[in-house]
C-alpha positions in Angstrom: 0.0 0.0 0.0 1.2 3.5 -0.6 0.2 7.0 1.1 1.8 6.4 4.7 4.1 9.2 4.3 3.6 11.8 7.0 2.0 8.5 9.6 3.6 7.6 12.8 5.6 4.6 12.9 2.9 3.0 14.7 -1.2 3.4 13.9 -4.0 1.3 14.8 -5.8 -0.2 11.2 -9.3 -1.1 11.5 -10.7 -3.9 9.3 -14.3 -3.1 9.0 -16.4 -5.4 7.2 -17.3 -3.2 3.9 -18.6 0.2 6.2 -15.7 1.4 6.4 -16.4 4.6 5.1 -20.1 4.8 7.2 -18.0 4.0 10.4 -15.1 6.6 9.3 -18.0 8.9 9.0 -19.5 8.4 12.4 -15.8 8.7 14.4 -15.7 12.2 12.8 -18.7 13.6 14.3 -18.1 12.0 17.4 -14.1 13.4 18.6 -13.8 17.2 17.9 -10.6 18.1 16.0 -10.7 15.3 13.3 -10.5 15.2 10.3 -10.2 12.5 6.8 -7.2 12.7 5.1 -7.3 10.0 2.4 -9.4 7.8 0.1 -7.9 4.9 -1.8 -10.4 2.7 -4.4 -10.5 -0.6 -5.5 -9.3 -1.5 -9.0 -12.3 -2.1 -11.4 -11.7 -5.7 -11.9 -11.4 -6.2 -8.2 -13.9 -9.3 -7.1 -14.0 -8.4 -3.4 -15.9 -5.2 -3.8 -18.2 -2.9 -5.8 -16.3 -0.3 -8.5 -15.4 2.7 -6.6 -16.3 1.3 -2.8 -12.9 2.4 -0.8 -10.4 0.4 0.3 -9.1 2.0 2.9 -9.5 5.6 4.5 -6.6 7.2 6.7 -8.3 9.8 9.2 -7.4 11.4 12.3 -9.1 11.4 15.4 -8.5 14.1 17.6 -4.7 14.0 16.4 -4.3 10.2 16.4 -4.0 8.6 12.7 -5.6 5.7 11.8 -6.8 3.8 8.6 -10.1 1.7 8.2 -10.0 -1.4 5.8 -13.1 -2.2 3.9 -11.7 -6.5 4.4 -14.5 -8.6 4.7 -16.6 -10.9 6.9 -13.9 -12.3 8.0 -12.5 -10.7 10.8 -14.8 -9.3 13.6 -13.6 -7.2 16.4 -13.3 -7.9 19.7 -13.0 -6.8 24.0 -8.9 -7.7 23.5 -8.1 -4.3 21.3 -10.2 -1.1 23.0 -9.5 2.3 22.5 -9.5 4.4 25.6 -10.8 8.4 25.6 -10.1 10.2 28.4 -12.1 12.6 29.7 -11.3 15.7 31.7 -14.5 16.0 33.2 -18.3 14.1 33.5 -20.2 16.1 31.3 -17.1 14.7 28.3 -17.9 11.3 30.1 -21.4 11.4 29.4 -21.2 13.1 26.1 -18.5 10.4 24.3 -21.0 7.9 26.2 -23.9 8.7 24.6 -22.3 9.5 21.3 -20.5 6.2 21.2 -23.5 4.1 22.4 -26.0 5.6 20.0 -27.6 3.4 17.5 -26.9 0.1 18.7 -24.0 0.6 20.4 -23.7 -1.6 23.8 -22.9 -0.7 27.3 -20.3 -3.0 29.4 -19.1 -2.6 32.5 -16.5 0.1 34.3 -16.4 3.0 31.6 -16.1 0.5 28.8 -18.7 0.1 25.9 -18.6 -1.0 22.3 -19.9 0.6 19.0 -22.4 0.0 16.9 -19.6 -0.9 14.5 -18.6 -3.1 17.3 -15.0 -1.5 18.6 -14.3 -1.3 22.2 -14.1 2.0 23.7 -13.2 2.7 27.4 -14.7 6.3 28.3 -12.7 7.2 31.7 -12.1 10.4 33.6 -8.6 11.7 33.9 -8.1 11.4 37.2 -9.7 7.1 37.2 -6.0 5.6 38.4 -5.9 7.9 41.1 -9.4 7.5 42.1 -9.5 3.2 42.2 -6.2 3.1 44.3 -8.7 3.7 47.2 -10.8 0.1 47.7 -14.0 1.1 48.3 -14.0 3.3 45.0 -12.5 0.4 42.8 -15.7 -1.4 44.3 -18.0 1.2 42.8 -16.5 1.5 39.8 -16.9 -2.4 39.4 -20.8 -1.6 40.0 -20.8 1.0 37.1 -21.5 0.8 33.9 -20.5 4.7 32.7 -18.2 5.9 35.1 -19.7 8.6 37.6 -16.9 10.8 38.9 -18.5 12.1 42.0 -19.9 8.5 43.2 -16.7 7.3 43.0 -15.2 10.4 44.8 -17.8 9.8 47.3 -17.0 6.4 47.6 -13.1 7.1 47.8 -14.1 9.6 50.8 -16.0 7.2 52.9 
């Protein structure tokens, strides 16, 4: 593949099975400060795909690069790979929450969540580590589905 010039040595790729662009899409209204930076199409005689459908899409999300892969049913993703957003205070909690769990997305447990495209997310405040060093807050948070800063404050205060 060409057009990684200007990438960091290291980005996450995303095989999607052919909504790539729908998901790339979505991830852009969703983090402020992105932005799509590339489209690359399949050849004509390509069997895998319809003429024109992208193969893959390079995009930034809020200054971290990443391509999406229009691959196939063959690969799903999964809990082992999540991305995790942190959030400086609850109301960026609660808004990359709902963003992220709209339209069939699916709440987990402790600040985690996955997409309707089905990529793990983990949605935590800033100051979680600190916060879950005290037992009685790690014990709320393993109660929680969104993470809620001042329970868990409460909690660590008790």
């Amino acid at each position: 593949m060409s057009g990684f010039e200007g990438f960091p040595r290291i980005s996450p790729f995303l095989w999607f099975d052919n909504n790539a662009e729908e998901a790339v899409e979505f991830y852009l209204t969703v983090f402020k400060n992105s932005r799509r930076l590339d489209k690359l199409t399949r050849a004509a005689d390509d069997p895998s795909g319809k003429k024109g459908t992208p193969l893959t899409i390079a995009f930034d999300l809020d200054g971290q690069r990443f391509t999406a892969l229009n691959g196939g049913p063959m690969f799903k993703f999964n809990e082992s790979v999540s991305f995790v957003v942190r959030c400086d205070s609850q109301q960026e909690v609660d808004e990359y929450w709902a963003k992220l769990t709209a339209n069939g997305g699916k709440e987990s447990q402790c600040g985690w969540l996955k997409d309707r495209f089905g990529l793990s997310w983990q949605i935590v405040p800033a100051k979680l580590p600190e916060l879950v060093k005290n037992p009685k807050a790690m014990k709320a948070m393993m109660g929680m589905r969104k993470i809620d800063i001042a329970e868990l404050e409460r909690a660590a205060a008790s």
